[in-house]
C-alpha positions as CSV (number, residue, x, y, z in Angstrom):
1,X,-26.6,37.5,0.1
2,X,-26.0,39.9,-2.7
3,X,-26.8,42.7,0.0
4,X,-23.5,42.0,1.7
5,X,-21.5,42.8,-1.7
6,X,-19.6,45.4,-2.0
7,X,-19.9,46.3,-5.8
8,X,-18.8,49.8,-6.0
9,X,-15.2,48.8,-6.7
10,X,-16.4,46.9,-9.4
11,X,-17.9,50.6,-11.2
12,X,-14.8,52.8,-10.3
13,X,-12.5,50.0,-12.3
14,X,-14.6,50.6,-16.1
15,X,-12.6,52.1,-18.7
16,X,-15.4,54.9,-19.0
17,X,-18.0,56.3,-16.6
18,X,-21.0,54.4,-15.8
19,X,-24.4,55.7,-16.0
20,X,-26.1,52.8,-14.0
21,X,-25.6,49.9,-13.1
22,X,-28.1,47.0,-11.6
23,X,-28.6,43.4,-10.9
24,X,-30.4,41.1,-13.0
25,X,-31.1,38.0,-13.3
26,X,-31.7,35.2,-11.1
27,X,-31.5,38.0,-8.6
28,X,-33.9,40.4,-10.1
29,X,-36.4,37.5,-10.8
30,X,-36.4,36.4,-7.5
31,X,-34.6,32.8,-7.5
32,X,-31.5,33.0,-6.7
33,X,-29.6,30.1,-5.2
34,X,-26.8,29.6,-3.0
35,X,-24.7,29.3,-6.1
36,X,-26.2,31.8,-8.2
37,X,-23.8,34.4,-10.2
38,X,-24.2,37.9,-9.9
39,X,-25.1,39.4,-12.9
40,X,-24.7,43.3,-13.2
41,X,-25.8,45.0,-16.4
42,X,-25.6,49.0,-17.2
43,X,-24.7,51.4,-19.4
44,X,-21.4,52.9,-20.1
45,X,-20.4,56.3,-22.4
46,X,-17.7,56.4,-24.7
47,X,-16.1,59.6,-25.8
48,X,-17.6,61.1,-28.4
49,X,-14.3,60.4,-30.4
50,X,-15.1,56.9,-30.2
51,X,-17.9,57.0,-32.0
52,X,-16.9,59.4,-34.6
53,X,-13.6,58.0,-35.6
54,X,-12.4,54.8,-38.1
55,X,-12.1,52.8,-35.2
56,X,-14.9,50.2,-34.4
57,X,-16.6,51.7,-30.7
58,X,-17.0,49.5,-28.4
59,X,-20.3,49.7,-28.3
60,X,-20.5,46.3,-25.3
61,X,-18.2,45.2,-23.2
62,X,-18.9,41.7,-21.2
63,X,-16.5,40.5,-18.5
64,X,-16.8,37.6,-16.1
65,X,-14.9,37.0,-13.3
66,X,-14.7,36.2,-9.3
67,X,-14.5,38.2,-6.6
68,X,-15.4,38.0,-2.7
69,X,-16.0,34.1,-3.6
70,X,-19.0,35.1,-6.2
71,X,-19.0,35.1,-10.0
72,X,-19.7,38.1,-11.5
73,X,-21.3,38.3,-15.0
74,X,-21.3,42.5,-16.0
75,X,-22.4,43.6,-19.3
76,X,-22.3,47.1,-20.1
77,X,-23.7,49.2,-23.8
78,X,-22.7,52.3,-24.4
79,X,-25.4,55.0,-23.8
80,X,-26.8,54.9,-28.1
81,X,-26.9,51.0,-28.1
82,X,-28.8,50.8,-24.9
83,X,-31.8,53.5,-26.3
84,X,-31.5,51.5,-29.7
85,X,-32.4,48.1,-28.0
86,X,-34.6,49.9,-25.8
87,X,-36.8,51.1,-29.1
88,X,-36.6,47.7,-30.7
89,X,-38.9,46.5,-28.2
90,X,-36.3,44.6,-26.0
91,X,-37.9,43.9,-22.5
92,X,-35.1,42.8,-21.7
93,X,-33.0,45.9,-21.1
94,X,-36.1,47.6,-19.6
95,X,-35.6,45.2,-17.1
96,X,-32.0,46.1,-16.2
97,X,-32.8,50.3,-16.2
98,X,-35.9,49.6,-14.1
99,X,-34.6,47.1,-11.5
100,X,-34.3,47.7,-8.1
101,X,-30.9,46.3,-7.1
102,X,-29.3,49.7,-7.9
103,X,-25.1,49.0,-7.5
104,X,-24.8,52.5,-8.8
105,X,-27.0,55.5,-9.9
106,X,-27.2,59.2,-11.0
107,X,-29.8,61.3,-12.3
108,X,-28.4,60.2,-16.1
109,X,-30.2,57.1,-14.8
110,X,-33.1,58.3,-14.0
111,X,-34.3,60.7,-16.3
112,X,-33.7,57.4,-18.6
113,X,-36.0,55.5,-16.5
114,X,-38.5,58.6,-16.5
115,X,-38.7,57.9,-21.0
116,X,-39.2,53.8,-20.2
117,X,-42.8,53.7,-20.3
118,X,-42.8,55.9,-23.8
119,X,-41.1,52.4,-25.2
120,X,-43.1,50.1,-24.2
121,X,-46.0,48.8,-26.8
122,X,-48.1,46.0,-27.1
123,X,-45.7,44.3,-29.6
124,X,-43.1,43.4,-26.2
125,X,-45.3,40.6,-26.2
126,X,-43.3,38.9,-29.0
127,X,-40.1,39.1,-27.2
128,X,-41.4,37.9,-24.2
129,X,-43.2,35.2,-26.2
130,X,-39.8,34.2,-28.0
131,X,-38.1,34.4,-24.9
132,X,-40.0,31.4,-23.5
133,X,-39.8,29.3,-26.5
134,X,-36.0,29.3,-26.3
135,X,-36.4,28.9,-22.3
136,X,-38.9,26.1,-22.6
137,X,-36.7,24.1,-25.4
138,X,-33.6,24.2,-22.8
139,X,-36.0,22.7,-20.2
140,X,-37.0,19.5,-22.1
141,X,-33.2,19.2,-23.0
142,X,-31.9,19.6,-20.2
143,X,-34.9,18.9,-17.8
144,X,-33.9,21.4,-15.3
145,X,-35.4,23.7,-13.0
146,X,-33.7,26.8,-14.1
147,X,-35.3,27.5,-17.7
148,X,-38.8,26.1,-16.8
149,X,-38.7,29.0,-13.7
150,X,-37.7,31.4,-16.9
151,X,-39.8,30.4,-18.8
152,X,-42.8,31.1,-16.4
153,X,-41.4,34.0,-15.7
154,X,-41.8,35.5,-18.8
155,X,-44.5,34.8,-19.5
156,X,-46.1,35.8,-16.5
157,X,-43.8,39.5,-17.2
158,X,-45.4,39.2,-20.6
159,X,-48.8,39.0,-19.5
160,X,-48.4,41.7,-16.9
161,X,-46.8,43.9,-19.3
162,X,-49.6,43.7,-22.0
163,X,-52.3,44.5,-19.2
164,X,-50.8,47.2,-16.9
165,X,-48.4,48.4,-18.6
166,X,-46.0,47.6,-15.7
167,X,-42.4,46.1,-15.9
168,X,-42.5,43.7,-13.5
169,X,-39.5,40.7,-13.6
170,X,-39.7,39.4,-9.7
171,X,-41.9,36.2,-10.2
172,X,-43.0,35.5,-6.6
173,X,-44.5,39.3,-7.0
174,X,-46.3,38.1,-10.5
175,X,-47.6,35.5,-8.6
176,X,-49.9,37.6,-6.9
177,X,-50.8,39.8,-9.6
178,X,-51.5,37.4,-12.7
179,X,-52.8,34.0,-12.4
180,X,-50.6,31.1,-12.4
181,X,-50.2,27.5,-11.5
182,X,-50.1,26.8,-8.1
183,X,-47.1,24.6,-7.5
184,X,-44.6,27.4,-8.1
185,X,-43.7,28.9,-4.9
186,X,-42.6,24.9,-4.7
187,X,-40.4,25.5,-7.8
188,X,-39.0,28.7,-6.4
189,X,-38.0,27.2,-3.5
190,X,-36.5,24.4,-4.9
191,X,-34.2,26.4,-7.7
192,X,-33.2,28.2,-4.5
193,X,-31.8,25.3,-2.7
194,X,-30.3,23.9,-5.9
195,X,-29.0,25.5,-8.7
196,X,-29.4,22.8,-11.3
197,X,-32.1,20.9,-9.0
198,X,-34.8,19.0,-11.1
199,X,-38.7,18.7,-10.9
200,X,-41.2,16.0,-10.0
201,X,-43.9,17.5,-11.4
202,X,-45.5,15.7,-14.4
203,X,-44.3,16.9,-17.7
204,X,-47.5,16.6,-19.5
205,X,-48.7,19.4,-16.9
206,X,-46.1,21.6,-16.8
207,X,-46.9,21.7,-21.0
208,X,-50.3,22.4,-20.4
209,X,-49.8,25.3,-18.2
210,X,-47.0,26.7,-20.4
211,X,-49.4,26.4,-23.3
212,X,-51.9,28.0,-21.6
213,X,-50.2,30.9,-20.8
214,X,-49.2,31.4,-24.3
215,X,-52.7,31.9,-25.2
216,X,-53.3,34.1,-21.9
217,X,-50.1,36.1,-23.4
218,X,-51.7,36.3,-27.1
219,X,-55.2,37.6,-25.6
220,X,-53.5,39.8,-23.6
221,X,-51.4,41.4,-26.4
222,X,-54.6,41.6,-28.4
223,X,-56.7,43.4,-26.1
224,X,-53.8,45.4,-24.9
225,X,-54.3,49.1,-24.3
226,X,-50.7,50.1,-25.2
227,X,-49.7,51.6,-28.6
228,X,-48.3,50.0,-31.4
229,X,-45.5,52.4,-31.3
230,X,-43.1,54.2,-28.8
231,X,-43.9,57.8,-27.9
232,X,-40.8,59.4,-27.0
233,X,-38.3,58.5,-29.8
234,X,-37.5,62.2,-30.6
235,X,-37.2,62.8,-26.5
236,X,-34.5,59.6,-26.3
237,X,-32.7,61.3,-29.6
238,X,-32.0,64.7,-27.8
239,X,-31.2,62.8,-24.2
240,X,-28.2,60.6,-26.2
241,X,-26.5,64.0,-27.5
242,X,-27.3,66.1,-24.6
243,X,-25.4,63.3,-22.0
244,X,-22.7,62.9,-25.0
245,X,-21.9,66.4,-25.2
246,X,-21.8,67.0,-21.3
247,X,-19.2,64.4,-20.7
């Protein structure tokens, strides 16, 4: 169980201080297997001379590895990247600040979490829309349980998102907050015995329910109450040079 990690070692061994750092996927969404790797994502802070100098910053760092028997996936952005992605309508990195499996924390972390919801627009429905086409083309290569899970999962995030306004990535919880075929909770506990289990469930249905949640996620985005725009560029401009300054 990830709760019986001990990841703070894994923060006090980065080459520059961490601002956050959180568990996501399989983990976050709510699916993990026996097998599953632990992926950590954050956000580091380079000096200021790293960014200002002739030398390319290094802007993300990824790293995989094993410890305590587990593979680790971490993926760190420095502080301007994150806030960048985090404007160019990337759910995916609102996902990471707003998770709950907090490995570490500070209150860098959550005034950043505090300026989420200024990001978020009705246009996150495309990347939650492109997300499961790419998902749902691994599935009918590969034919595994994995990307059909993710790519019910997003859309079901997707079509949460557009209505409430509401990051929300842990899919048994979207089960009971957005309507979705019932054999699921069968899927999730399948992927959790097996990693790279398969389904028996007819293809020709699992399409039609993936197709019909496309155009549940399109009328959602279209009657969607959230702007076209974020509202707190200007705020997430001053937050990157006041943290840069103060470290």
């Amino acid at each position: 169980m990830i709760e019986d990690l001990d990841l703070a070692p894994v923060v006090a061994e980065q080459p520059d201080p961490l601002l956050f750092a959180t568990v996501s996927g399989a983990h976050l969404y709510g699916f993990p297997s026996q097998d599953s790797d632990v992926d950590l994502r954050g956000v580091h802070l380079l000096p200021a001379a790293d960014l200002v100098g002739l030398r390319e910053p290094e802007e993300t760092r990824s790293r995989a590895w094993v410890r305590f028997g587990v593979e680790l996936d971490l993926v760190t952005h420095d502080l301007r990247k994150f806030v960048r992605l985090m404007l160019r309508r990337n759910g995916y990195v609102l996902e990471q600040l707003l998770s709950p499996l907090v490995v570490h924390t500070g209150d860098t972390h959550r005034e950043l979490a505090a300026l989420a919801s200024g990001v978020v627009t009705s246009h996150h429905a495309h990347h939650y829309r492109g997300f499961a086409v790419t998902q749902w083309r691994l599935f009918e290569k590969t034919g595994e349980l994995k990307p059909l899970l993710y790519t019910f999962r997003v859309l079901l995030t997707g079509i949460h998102l557009m209505r409430s306004g509401e990051v929300q990535a842990h899919l048994p919880t979207l089960l009971d907050q957005v309507d979705a075929p019932g054999y699921l909770p069968e899927l999730i506990a399948a992927k959790r015995e097996r990693e790279h289990g398969k389904t028996d469930i007819a293809h020709a249905r699992v399409e039609a329910d993936v197709e019909h949640l496309h155009a549940v996620l399109d009328e959602a985005q279209a009657t969607s109450s959230l702007p076209d725009a974020p509202s707190t560029y200007d705020a997430l401009h001053d937050f990157v040079i006041r943290v840069r300054l103060a470290n």
